[in-house]
C-alpha positions as CSV (number, residue, x, y, z in Angstrom):
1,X,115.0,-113.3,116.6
2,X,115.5,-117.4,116.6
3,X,112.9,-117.7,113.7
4,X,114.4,-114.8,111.8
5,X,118.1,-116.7,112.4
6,X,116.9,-119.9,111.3
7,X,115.1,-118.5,107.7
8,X,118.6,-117.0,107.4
9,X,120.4,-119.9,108.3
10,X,118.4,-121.7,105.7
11,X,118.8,-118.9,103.1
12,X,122.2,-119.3,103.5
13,X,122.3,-122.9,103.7
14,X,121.3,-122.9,100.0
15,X,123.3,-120.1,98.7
16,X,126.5,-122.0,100.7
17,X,125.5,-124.7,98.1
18,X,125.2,-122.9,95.0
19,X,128.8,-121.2,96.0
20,X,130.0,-124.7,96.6
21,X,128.7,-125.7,93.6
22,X,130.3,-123.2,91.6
23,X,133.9,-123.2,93.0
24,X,133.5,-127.0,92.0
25,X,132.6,-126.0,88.3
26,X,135.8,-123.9,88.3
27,X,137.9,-126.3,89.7
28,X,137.1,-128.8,87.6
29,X,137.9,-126.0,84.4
30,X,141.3,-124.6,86.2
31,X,142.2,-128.4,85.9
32,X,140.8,-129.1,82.9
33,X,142.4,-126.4,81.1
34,X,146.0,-127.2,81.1
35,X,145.3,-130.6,79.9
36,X,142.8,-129.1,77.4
37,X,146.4,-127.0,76.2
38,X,148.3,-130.0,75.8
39,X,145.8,-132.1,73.8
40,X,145.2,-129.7,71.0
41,X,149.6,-128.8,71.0
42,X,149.9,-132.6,71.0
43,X,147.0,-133.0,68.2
44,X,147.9,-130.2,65.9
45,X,151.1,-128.6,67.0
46,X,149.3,-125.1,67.9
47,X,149.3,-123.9,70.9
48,X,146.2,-121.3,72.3
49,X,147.6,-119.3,75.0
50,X,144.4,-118.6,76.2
51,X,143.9,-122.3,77.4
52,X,146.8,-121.9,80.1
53,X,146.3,-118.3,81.3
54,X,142.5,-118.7,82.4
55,X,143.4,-120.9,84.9
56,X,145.4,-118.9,86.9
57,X,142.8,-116.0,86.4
58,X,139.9,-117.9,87.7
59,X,141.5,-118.8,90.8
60,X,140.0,-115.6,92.4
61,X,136.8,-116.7,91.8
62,X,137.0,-120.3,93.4
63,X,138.6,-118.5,96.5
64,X,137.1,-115.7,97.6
65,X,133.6,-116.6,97.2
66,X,133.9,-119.1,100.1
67,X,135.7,-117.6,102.4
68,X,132.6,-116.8,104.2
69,X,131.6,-120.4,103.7
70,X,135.1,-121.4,106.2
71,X,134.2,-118.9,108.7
72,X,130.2,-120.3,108.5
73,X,131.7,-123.9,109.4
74,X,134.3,-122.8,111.5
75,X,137.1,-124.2,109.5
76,X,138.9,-121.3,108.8
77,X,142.7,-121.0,110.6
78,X,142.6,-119.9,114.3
79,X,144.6,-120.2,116.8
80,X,142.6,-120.4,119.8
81,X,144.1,-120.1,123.2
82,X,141.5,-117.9,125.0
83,X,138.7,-120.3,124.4
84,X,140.7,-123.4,126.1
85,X,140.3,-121.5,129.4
86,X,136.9,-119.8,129.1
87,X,133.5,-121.7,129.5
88,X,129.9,-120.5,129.5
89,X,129.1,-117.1,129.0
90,X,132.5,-115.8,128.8
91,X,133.7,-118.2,125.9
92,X,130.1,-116.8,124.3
93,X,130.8,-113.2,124.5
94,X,134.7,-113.8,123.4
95,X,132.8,-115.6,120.0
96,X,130.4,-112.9,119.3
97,X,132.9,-110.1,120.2
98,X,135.3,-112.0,117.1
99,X,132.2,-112.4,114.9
100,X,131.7,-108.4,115.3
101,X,135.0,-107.6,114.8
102,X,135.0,-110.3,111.9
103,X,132.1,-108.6,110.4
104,X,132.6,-105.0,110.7
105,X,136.1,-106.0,108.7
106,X,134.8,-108.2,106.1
107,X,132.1,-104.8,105.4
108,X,135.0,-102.8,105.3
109,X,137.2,-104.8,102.8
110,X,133.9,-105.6,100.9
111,X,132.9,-101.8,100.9
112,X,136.7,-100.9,99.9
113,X,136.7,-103.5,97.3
114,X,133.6,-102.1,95.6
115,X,135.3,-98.6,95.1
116,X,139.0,-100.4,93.9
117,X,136.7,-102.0,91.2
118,X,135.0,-99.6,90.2
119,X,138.2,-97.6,89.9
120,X,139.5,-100.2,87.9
121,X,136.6,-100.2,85.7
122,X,137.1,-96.6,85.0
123,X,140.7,-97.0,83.7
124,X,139.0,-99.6,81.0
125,X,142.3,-101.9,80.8
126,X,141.9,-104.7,79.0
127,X,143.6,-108.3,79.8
128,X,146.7,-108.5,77.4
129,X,145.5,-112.5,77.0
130,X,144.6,-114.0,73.5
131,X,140.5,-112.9,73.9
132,X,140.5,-109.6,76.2
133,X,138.3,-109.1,78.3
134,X,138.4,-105.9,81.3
135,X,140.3,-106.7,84.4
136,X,137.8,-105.1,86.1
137,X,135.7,-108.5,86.1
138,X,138.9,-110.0,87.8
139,X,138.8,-108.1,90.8
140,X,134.9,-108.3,91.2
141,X,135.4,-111.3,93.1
142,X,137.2,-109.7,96.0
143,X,134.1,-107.3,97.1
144,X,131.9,-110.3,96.4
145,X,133.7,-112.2,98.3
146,X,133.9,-110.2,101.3
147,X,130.3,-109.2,101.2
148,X,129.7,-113.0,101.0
149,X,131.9,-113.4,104.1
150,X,130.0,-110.6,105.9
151,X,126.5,-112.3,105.5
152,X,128.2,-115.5,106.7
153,X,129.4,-113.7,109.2
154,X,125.9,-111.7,110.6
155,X,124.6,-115.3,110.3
156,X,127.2,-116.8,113.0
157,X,127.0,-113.8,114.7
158,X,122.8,-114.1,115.1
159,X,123.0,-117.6,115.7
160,X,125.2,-117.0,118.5
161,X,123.7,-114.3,119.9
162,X,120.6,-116.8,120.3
163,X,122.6,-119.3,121.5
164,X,121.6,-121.7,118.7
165,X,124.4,-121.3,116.7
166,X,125.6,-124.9,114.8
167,X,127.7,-126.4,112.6
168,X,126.9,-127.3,109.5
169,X,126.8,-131.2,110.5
170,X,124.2,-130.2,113.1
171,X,127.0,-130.5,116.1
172,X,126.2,-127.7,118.8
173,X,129.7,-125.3,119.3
């Protein structure tokens, strides 16, 4: 099981860079955007709607794609009380009894998530913005997301199973 949990750890290692990657590329447009508005009002006194409401719709996908990626590096919010007074195998089996729990809920909302969409893709609404599009491809980010989260998840979860699970900087938890 090590060797399987360190091919997935690498796996996911590149796929936590490609997500990276592209929450950076949207980023960089949900910024851009707005300013992108107010050069061509400025330049020729139209205004292109469009320009300020994708920003707001993109936010989905920079944020739920990583959430898996906070969990992976342990930087999501906790508070953590339990682990201050447990050491050894008991602080071991508190972590893999959260990652369970975390997993089996991420599934859940991931699962759930896939039949919302899906529903939504039924009702064929389009966005009422200047180029429409279906909102459906909105809320595909929230299954993705989740499903992300839970492969994140089953990787913390393996790793510390073995006892070899590490932070991304290579420190030991």
């Amino acid at each position: 099981m090590t060797k399987l949990y360190h091919h997935y750890r690498r796996f996911n290692d590149g796929l936590e860079r490609v997500l990276l990657a592209l929450a950076s590329f949207i980023v960089a447009i949900v910024v851009l955007l707005p300013f992108a508005s107010f050069t061509v009002r400025a330049l020729t006194g139209e205004g292109y709607s469009f320009l300020v409401e994708t920003a707001p719709q993109l936010v989905p996908w920079m944020v739920f794609p990583v959430l898996g990626i906070l969990l992976r590096r342990d930087s999501h919010i906790a508070v953590d009380v339990l682990p201050h007074f447990l050491s050894g195998a008991r602080l071991r089996t508190l972590r893999i009894v959260v990652l369970v729990i975390c997993l089996i809920v991420t599934l859940m909302i991931g699962i759930f998530g896939i039949s919302t969409t899906s529903f939504y893709a039924k009702l064929g609404q389009l966005s009422t913005t200047e180029i429409e599009f279906p909102l459906w491809y909105l809320y595909v980010s929230y299954p993705v997301g989740f499903l992300l989260a839970a492969n994140f998840c089953l990787e913390s979860l393996m790793g510390e199973w073995c006892g070899e699970r590490v932070r991304v900087a290579g420190e030991q938890l």
